[in-house]
TINUSE-180185 format. One record per atom (N, C-alpha, C, O): residue number from 1; residue in one letter; atom name; x, y, z. Coordinates in steps of 0.05 Angstrom, whole numbers, padded with zeros to 5 digits. Example, Ala and Ser with C-alpha at 12.3 -4.5 7.8 and 13.67 -1.06 7.14 Angstrom:
2
<i: 1, aa: a, at: N, px: 00264, py: -00114, pz: 00156>
<i: 1, aa: a, at: CA, px: 00246, py: -00090, pz: 00156>
<i: 1, aa: a, at: C, px: 00264, py: -00066, pz: 00156>
<i: 1, aa: a, at: O, px: 00285, py: -00066, pz: 00169>
<i: 2, aa: s, at: N, px: 00257, py: -00045, pz: 00142>
<i: 2, aa: s, at: CA, px: 00273, py: -00021, pz: 00143>
<i: 2, aa: s, at: C, px: 00258, py: 00001, pz: 00157>
<i: 2, aa: s, at: O, px: 00268, py: 00023, pz: 00161>
REM end
This chain:
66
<i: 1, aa: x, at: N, px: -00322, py: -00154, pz: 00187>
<i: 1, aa: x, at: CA, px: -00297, py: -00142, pz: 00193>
<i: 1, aa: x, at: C, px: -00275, py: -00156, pz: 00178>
<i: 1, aa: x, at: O, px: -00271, py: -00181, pz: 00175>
<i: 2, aa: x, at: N, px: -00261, py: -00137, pz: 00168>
<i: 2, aa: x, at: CA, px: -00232, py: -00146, pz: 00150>
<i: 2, aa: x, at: C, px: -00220, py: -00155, pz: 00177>
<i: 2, aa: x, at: O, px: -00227, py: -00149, pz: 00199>
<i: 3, aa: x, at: N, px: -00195, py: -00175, pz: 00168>
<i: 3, aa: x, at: CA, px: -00175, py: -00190, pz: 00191>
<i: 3, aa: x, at: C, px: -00151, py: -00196, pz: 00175>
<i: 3, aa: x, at: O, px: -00154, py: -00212, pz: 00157>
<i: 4, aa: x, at: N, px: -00126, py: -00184, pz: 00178>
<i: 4, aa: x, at: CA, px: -00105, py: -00189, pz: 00171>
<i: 4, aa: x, at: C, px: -00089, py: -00226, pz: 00184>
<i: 4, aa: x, at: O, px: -00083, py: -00232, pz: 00207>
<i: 5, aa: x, at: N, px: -00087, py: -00240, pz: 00160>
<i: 5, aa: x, at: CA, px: -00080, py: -00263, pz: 00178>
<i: 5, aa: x, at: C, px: -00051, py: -00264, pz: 00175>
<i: 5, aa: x, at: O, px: -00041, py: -00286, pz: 00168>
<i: 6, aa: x, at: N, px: -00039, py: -00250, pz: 00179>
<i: 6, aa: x, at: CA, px: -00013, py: -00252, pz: 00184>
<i: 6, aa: x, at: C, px: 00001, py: -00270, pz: 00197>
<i: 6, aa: x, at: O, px: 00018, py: -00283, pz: 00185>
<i: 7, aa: x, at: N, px: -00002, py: -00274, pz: 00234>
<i: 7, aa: x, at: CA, px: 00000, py: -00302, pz: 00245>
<i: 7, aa: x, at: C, px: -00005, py: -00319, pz: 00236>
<i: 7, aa: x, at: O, px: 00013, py: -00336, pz: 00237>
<i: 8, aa: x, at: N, px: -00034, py: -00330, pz: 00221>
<i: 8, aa: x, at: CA, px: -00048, py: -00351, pz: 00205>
<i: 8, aa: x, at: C, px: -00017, py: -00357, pz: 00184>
<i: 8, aa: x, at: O, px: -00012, py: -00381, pz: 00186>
<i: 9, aa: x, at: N, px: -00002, py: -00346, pz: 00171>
<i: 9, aa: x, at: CA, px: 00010, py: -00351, pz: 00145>
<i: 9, aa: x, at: C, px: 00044, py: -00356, pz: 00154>
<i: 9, aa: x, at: O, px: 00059, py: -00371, pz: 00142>
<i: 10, aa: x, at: N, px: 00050, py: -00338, pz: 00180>
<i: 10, aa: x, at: CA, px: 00075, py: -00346, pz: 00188>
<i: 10, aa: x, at: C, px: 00065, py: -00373, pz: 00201>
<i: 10, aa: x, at: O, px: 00084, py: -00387, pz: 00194>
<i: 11, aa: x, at: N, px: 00055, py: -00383, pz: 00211>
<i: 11, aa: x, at: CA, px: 00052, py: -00406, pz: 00234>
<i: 11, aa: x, at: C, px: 00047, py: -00438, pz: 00205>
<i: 11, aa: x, at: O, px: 00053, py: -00462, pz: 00207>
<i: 12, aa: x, at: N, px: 00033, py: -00422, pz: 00182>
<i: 12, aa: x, at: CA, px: 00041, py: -00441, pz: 00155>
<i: 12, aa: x, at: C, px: 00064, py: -00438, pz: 00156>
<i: 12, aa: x, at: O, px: 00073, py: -00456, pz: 00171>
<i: 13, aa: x, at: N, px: 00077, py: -00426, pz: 00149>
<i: 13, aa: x, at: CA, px: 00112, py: -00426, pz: 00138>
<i: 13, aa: x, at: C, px: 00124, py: -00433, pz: 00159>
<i: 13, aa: x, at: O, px: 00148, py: -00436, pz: 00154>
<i: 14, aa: x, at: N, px: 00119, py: -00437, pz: 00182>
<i: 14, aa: x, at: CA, px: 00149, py: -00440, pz: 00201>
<i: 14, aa: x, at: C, px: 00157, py: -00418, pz: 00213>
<i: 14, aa: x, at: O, px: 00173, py: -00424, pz: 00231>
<i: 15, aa: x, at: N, px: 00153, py: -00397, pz: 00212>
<i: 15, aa: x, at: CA, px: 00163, py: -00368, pz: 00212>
<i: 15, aa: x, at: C, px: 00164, py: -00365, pz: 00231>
<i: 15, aa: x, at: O, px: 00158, py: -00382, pz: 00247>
<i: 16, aa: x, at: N, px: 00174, py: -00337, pz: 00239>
<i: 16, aa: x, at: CA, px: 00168, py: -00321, pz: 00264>
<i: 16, aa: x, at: C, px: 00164, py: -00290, pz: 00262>
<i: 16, aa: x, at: O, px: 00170, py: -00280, pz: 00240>
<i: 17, aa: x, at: N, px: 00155, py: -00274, pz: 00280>
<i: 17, aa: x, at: CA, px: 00148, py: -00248, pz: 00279>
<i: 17, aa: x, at: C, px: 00173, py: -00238, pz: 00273>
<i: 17, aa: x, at: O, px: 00180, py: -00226, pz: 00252>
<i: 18, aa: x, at: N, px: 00193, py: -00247, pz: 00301>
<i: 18, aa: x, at: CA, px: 00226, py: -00230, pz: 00280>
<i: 18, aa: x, at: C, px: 00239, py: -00233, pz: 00258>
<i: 18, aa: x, at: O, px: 00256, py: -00217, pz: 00249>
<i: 19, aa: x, at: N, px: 00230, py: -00259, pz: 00244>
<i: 19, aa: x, at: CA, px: 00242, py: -00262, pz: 00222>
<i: 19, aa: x, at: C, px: 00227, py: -00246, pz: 00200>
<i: 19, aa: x, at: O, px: 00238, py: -00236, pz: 00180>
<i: 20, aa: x, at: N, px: 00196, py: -00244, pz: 00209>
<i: 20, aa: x, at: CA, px: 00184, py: -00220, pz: 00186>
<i: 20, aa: x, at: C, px: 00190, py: -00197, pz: 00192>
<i: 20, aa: x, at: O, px: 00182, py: -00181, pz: 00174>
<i: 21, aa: x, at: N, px: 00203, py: -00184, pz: 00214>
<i: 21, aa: x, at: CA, px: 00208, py: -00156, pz: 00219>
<i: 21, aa: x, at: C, px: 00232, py: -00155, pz: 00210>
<i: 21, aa: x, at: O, px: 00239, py: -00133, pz: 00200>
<i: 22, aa: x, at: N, px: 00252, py: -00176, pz: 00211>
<i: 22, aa: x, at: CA, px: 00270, py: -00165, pz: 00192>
<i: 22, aa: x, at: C, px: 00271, py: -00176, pz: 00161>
<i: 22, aa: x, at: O, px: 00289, py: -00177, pz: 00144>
<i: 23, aa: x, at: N, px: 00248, py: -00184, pz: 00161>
<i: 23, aa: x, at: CA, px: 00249, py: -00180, pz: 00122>
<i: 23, aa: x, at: C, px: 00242, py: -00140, pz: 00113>
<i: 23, aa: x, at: O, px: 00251, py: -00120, pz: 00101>
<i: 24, aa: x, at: N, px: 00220, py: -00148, pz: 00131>
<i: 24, aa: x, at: CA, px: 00206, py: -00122, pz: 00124>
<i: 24, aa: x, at: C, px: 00236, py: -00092, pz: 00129>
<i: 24, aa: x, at: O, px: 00237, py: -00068, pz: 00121>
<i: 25, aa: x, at: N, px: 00249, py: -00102, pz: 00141>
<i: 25, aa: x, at: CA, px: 00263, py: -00081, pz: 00142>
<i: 25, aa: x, at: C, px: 00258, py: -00050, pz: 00156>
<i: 25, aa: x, at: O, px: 00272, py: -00046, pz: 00176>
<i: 26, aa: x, at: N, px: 00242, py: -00029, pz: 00148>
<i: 26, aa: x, at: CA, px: 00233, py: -00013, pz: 00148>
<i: 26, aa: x, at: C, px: 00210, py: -00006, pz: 00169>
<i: 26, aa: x, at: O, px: 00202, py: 00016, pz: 00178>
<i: 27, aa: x, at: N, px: 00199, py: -00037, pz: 00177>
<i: 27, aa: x, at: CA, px: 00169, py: -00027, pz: 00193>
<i: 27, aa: x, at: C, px: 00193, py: -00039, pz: 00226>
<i: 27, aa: x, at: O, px: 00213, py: -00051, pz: 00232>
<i: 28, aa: x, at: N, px: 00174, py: -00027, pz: 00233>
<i: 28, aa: x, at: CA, px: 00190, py: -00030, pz: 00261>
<i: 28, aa: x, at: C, px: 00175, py: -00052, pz: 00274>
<i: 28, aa: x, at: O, px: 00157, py: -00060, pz: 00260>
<i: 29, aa: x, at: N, px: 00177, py: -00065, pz: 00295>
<i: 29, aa: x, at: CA, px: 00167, py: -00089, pz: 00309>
<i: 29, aa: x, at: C, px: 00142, py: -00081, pz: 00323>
<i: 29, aa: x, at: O, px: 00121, py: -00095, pz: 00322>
<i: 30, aa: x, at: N, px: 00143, py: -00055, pz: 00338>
<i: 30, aa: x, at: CA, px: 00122, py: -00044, pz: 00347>
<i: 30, aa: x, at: C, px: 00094, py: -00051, pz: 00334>
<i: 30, aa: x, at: O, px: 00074, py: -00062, pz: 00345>
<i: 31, aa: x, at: N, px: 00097, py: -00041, pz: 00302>
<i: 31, aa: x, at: CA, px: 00086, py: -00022, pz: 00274>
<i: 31, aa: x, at: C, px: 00076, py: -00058, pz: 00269>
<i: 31, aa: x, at: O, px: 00051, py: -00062, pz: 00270>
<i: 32, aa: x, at: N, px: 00088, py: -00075, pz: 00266>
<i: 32, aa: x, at: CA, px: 00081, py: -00104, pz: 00266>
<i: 32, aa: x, at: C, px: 00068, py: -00121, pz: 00284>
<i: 32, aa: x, at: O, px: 00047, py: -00134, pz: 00279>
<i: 33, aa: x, at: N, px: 00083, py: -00119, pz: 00311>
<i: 33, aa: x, at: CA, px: 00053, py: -00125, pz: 00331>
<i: 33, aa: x, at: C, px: 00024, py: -00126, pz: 00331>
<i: 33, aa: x, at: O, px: 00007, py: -00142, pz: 00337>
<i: 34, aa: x, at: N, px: 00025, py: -00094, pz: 00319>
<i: 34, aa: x, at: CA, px: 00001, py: -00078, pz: 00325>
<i: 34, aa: x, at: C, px: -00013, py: -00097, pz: 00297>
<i: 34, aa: x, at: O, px: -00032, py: -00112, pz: 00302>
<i: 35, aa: x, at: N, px: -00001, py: -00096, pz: 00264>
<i: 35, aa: x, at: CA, px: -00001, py: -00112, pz: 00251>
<i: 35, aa: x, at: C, px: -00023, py: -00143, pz: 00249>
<i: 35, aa: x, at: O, px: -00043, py: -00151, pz: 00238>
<i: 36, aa: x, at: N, px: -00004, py: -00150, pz: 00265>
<i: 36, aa: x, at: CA, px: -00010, py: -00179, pz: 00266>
<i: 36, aa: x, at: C, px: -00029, py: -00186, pz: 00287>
<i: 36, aa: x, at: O, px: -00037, py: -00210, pz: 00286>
<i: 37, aa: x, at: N, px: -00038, py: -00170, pz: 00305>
<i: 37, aa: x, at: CA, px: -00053, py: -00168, pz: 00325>
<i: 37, aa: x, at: C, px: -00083, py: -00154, pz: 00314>
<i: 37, aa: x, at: O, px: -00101, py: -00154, pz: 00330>
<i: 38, aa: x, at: N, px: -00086, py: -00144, pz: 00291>
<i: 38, aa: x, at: CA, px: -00109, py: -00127, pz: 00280>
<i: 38, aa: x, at: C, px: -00107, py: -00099, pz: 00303>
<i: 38, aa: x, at: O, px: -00129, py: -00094, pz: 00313>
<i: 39, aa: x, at: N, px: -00100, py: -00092, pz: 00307>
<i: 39, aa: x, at: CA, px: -00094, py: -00063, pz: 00323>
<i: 39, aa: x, at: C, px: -00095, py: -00035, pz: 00305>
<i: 39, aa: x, at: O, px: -00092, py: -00010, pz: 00309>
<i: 40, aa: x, at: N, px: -00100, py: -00054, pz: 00285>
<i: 40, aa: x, at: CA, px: -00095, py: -00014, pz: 00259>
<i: 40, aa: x, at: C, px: -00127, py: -00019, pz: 00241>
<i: 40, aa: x, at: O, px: -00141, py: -00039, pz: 00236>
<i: 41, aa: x, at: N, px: -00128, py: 00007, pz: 00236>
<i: 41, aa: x, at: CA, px: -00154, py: 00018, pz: 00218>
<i: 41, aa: x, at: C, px: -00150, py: 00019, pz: 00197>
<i: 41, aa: x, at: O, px: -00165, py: 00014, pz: 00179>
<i: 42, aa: x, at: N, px: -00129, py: 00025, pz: 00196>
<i: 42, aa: x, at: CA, px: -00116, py: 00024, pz: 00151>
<i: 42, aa: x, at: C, px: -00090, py: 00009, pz: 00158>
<i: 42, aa: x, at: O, px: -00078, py: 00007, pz: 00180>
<i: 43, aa: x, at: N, px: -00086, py: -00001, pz: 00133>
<i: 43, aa: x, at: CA, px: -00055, py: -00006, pz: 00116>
<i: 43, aa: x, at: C, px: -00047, py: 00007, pz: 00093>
<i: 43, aa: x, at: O, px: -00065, py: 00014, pz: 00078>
<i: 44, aa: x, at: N, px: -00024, py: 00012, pz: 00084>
<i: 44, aa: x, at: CA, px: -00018, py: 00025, pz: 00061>
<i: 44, aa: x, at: C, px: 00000, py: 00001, pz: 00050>
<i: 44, aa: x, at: O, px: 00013, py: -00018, pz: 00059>
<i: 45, aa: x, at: N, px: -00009, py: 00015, pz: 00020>
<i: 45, aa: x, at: CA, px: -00010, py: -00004, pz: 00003>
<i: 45, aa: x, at: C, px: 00018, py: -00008, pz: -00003>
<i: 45, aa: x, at: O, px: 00020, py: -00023, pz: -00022>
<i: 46, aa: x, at: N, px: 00040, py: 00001, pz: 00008>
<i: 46, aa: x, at: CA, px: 00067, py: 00003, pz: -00001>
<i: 46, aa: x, at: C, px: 00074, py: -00029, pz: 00017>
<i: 46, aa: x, at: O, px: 00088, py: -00047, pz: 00009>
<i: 47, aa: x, at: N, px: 00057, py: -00027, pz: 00046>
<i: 47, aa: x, at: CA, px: 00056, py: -00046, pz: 00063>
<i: 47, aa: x, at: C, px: 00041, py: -00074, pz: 00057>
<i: 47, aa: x, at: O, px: 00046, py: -00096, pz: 00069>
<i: 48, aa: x, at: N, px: 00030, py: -00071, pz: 00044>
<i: 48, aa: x, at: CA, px: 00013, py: -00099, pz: 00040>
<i: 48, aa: x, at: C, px: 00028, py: -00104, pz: 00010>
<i: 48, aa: x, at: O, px: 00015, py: -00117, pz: -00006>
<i: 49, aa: x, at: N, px: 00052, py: -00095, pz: 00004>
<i: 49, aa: x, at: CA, px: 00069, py: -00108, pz: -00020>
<i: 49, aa: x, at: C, px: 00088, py: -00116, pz: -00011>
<i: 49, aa: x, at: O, px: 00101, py: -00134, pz: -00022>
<i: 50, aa: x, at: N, px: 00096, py: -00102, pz: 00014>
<i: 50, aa: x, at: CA, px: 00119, py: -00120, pz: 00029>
<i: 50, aa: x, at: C, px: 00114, py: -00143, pz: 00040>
<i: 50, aa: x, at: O, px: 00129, py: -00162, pz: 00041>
<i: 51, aa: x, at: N, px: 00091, py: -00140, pz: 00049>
<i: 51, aa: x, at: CA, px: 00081, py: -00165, pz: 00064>
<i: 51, aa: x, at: C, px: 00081, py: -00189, pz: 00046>
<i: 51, aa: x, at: O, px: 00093, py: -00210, pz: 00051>
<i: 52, aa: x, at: N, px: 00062, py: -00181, pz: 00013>
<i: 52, aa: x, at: CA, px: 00071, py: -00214, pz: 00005>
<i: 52, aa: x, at: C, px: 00087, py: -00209, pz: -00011>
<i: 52, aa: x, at: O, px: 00085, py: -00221, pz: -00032>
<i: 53, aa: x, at: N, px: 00110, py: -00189, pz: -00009>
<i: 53, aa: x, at: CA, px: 00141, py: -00203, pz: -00023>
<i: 53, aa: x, at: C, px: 00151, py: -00222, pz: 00005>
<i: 53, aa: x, at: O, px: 00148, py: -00247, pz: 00004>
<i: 54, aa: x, at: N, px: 00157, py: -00215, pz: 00019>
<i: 54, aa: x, at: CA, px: 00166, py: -00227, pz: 00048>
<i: 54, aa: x, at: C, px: 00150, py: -00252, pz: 00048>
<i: 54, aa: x, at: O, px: 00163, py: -00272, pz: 00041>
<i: 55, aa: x, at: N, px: 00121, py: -00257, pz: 00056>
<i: 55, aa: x, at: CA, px: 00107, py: -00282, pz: 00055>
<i: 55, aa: x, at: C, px: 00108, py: -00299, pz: 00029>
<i: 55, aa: x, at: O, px: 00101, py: -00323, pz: 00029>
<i: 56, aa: x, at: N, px: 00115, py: -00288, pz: 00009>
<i: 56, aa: x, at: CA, px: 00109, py: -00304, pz: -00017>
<i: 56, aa: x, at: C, px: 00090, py: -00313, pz: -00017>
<i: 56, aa: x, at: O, px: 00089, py: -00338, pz: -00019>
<i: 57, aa: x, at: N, px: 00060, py: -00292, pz: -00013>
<i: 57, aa: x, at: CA, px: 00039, py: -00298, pz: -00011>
<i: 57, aa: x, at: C, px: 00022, py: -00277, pz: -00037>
<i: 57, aa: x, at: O, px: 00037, py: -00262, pz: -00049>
<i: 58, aa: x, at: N, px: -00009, py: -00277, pz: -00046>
<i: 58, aa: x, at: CA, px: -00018, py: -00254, pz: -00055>
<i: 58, aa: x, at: C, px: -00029, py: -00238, pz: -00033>
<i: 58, aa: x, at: O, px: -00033, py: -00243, pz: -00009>
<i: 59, aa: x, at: N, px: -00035, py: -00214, pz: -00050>
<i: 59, aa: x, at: CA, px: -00049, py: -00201, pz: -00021>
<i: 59, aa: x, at: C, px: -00082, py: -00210, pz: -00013>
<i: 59, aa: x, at: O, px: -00092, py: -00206, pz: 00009>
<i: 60, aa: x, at: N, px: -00093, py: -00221, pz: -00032>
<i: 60, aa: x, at: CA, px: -00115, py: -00239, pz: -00020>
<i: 60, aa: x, at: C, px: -00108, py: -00263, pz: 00000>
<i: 60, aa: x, at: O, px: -00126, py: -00272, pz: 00014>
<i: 61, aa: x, at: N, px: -00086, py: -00273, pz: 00000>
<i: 61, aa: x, at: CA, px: -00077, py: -00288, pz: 00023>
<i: 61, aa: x, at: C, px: -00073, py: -00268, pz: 00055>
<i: 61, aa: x, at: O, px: -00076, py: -00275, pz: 00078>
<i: 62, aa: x, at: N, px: -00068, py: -00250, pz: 00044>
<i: 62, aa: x, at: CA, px: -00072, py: -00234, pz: 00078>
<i: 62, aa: x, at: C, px: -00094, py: -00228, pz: 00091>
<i: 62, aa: x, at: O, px: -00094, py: -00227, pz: 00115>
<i: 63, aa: x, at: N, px: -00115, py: -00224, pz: 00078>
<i: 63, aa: x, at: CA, px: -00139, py: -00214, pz: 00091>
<i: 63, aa: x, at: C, px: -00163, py: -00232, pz: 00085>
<i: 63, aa: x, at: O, px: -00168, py: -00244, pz: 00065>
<i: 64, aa: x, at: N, px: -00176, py: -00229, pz: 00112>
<i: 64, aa: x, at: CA, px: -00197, py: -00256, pz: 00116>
<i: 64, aa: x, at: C, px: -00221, py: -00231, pz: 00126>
<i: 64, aa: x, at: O, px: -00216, py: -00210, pz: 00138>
<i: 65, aa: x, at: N, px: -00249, py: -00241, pz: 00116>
<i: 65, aa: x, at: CA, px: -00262, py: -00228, pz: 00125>
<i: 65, aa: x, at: C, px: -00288, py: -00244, pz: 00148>
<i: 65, aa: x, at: O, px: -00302, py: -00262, pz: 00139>
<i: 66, aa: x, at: N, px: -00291, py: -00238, pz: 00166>
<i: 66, aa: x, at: CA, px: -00307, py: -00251, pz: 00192>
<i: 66, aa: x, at: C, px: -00334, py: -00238, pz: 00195>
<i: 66, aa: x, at: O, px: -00349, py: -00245, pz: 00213>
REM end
């Protein structure tokens, strides 16, 4: 199973969930929860470019596979 580590990369940086919901702008907090919790079956790819402009990460840094 794919695993979005999202928590894994804010909890590196210091971050927080609100501070990535309002980078992201556009996704709602809900839409992020669910996110960062693995709660979704797809991502779109418009989304996993926001993610590492916001993380200043690649997108192989987001996903872990278990």
């Amino acid at each position: 199973m794919i695993k979005l580590r999202i928590k894994e990369i804010l909890a590196e940086q210091n971050r927080t969930k609100y501070w990535l919901q309002k980078e992201l702008g556009e996704t709602s907090y809900r839409n992020l929860s669910r996110l960062m919790n693995n709660e979704v079956i797809s991502i779109r790819l418009e989304t996993i470019d926001r993610l590492t402009t916001a993380l200043n990460c690649s997108p192989g840094d987001l996903f872990e596979k278990s």
